[in-house]
C-alpha positions in Angstrom: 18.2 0.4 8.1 15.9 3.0 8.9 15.1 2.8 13.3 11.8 2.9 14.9 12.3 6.9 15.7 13.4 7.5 12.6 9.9 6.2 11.2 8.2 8.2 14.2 9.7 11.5 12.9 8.9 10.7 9.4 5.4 9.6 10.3 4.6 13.2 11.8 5.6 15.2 9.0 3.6 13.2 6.6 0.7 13.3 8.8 1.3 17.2 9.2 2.4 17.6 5.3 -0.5 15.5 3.7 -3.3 15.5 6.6 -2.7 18.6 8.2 -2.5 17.2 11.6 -0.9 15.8 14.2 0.2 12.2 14.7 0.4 11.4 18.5 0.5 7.2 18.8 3.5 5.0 18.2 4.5 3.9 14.5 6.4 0.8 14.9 8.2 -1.7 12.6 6.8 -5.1 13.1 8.8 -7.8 11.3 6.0 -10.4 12.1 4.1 -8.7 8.6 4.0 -11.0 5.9 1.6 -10.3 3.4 1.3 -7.0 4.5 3.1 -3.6 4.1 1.7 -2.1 6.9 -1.6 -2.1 9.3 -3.6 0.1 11.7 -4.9 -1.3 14.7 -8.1 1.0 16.0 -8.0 -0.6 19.5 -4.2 0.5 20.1 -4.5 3.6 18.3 -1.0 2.1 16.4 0.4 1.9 13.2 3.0 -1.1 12.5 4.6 -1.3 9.2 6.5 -4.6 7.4 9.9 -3.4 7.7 10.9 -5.8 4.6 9.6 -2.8 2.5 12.4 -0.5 4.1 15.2 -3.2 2.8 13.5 -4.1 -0.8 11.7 -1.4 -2.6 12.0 2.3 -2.4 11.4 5.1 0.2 8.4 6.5 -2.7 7.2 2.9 -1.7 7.4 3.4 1.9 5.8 6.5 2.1 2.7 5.7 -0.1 2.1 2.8 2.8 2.5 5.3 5.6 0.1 7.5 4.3 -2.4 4.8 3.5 -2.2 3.8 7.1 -2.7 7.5 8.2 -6.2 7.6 6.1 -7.6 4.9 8.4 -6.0 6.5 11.4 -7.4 10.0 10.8 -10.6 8.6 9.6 -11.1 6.4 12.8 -10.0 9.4 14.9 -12.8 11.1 13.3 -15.2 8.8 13.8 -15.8 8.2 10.1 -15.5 5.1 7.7 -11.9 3.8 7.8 -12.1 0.2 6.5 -11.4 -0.4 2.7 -14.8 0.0 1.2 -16.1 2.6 3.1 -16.4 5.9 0.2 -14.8 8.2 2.9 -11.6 6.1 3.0 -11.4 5.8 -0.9 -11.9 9.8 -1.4 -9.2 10.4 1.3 -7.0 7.7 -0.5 -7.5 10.1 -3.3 -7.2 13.6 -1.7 -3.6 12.6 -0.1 -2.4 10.8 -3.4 -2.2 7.9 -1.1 -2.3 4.1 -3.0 -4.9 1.6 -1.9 -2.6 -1.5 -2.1 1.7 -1.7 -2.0 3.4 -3.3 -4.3 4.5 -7.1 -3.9 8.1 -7.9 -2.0 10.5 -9.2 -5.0 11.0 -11.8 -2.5 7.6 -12.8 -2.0 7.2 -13.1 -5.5 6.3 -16.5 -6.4 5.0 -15.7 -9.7 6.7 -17.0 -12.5 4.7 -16.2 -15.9 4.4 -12.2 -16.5 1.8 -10.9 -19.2 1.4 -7.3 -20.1 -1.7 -5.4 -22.1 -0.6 -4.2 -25.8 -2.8 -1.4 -25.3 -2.2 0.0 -21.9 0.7 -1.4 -20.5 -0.6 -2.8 -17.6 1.6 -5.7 -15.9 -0.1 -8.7 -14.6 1.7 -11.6 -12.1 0.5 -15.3 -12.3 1.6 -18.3 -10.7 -0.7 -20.6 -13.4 -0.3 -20.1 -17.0 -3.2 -18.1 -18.7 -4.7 -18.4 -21.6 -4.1 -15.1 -24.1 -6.7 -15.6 -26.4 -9.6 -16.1 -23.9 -8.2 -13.2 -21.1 -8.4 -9.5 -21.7 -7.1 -6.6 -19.8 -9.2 -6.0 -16.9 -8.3 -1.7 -17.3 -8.8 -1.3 -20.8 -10.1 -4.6 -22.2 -7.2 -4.6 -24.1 -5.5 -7.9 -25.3 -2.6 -9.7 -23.1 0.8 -10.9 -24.7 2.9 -13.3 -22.6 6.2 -11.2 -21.5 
């Protein structure tokens, strides 16, 4: 398990690696997270991350969430758009190679039917059965086949 100065340390060099500057604040794990892999609170000037993402899926995981949290703490810093929608956010999701959502906890996973496109390959999770014939692939429009 991976300690809280562990994830300081690692926090700085992405922020130096990716953003090209400094991270000053506290990066914390907060096991209180639930839906969550991580979240940036402006008033703090802190980053908390769901440290269930540390024991269940990948480092590669991990990072991608760190660095999503840097975008709206270098953005805020800057006094630009931080929150989701704003187009300085998504462009600096994109110039860091930085996703805009983590991927589920395989424990959190209450899904239980599992369709994927012919065409692309896409995955899709539901909790309700879906109808093939009526639901396409919302990437490529392609048609879905029950896995």
């Amino acid at each position: 398990m991976m300690t809280d100065q562990e994830l300081q340390q690692w926090t700085k060099q992405l922020s130096e690696t990716y953003f090209h500057k400094p991270y000053p604040d506290k990066v914390y794990f907060n096991s209180r997270l639930r839906t969550t892999g991580g979240r940036y609170i402006p008033s703090r000037r802190t980053i908390e991350i769901n440290p269930k993402y540390v024991k269940e899926l990948d480092g590669k995981e991990l990072e991608g969430i760190i660095k999503h949290e840097l975008c709206h703490y270098h953005l805020h810093i800057e006094g630009k758009g931080y929150t989701h929608r704003d187009p300085a956010f998504k462009a600096l999701l994109k110039e860091t190679g930085s996703p805009r959502h983590c991927a589920p906890l395989p424990s959190q996973r209450k899904t239980s039917h599992q369709y994927v496109c012919t065409q692309c390959g896409q995955s899709y999770y539901r909790q309700r059965r879906m109808d093939v014939r009526k639901y396409r692939c919302g990437k490529c429009k392609g048609k879905l086949k029950k896995k």
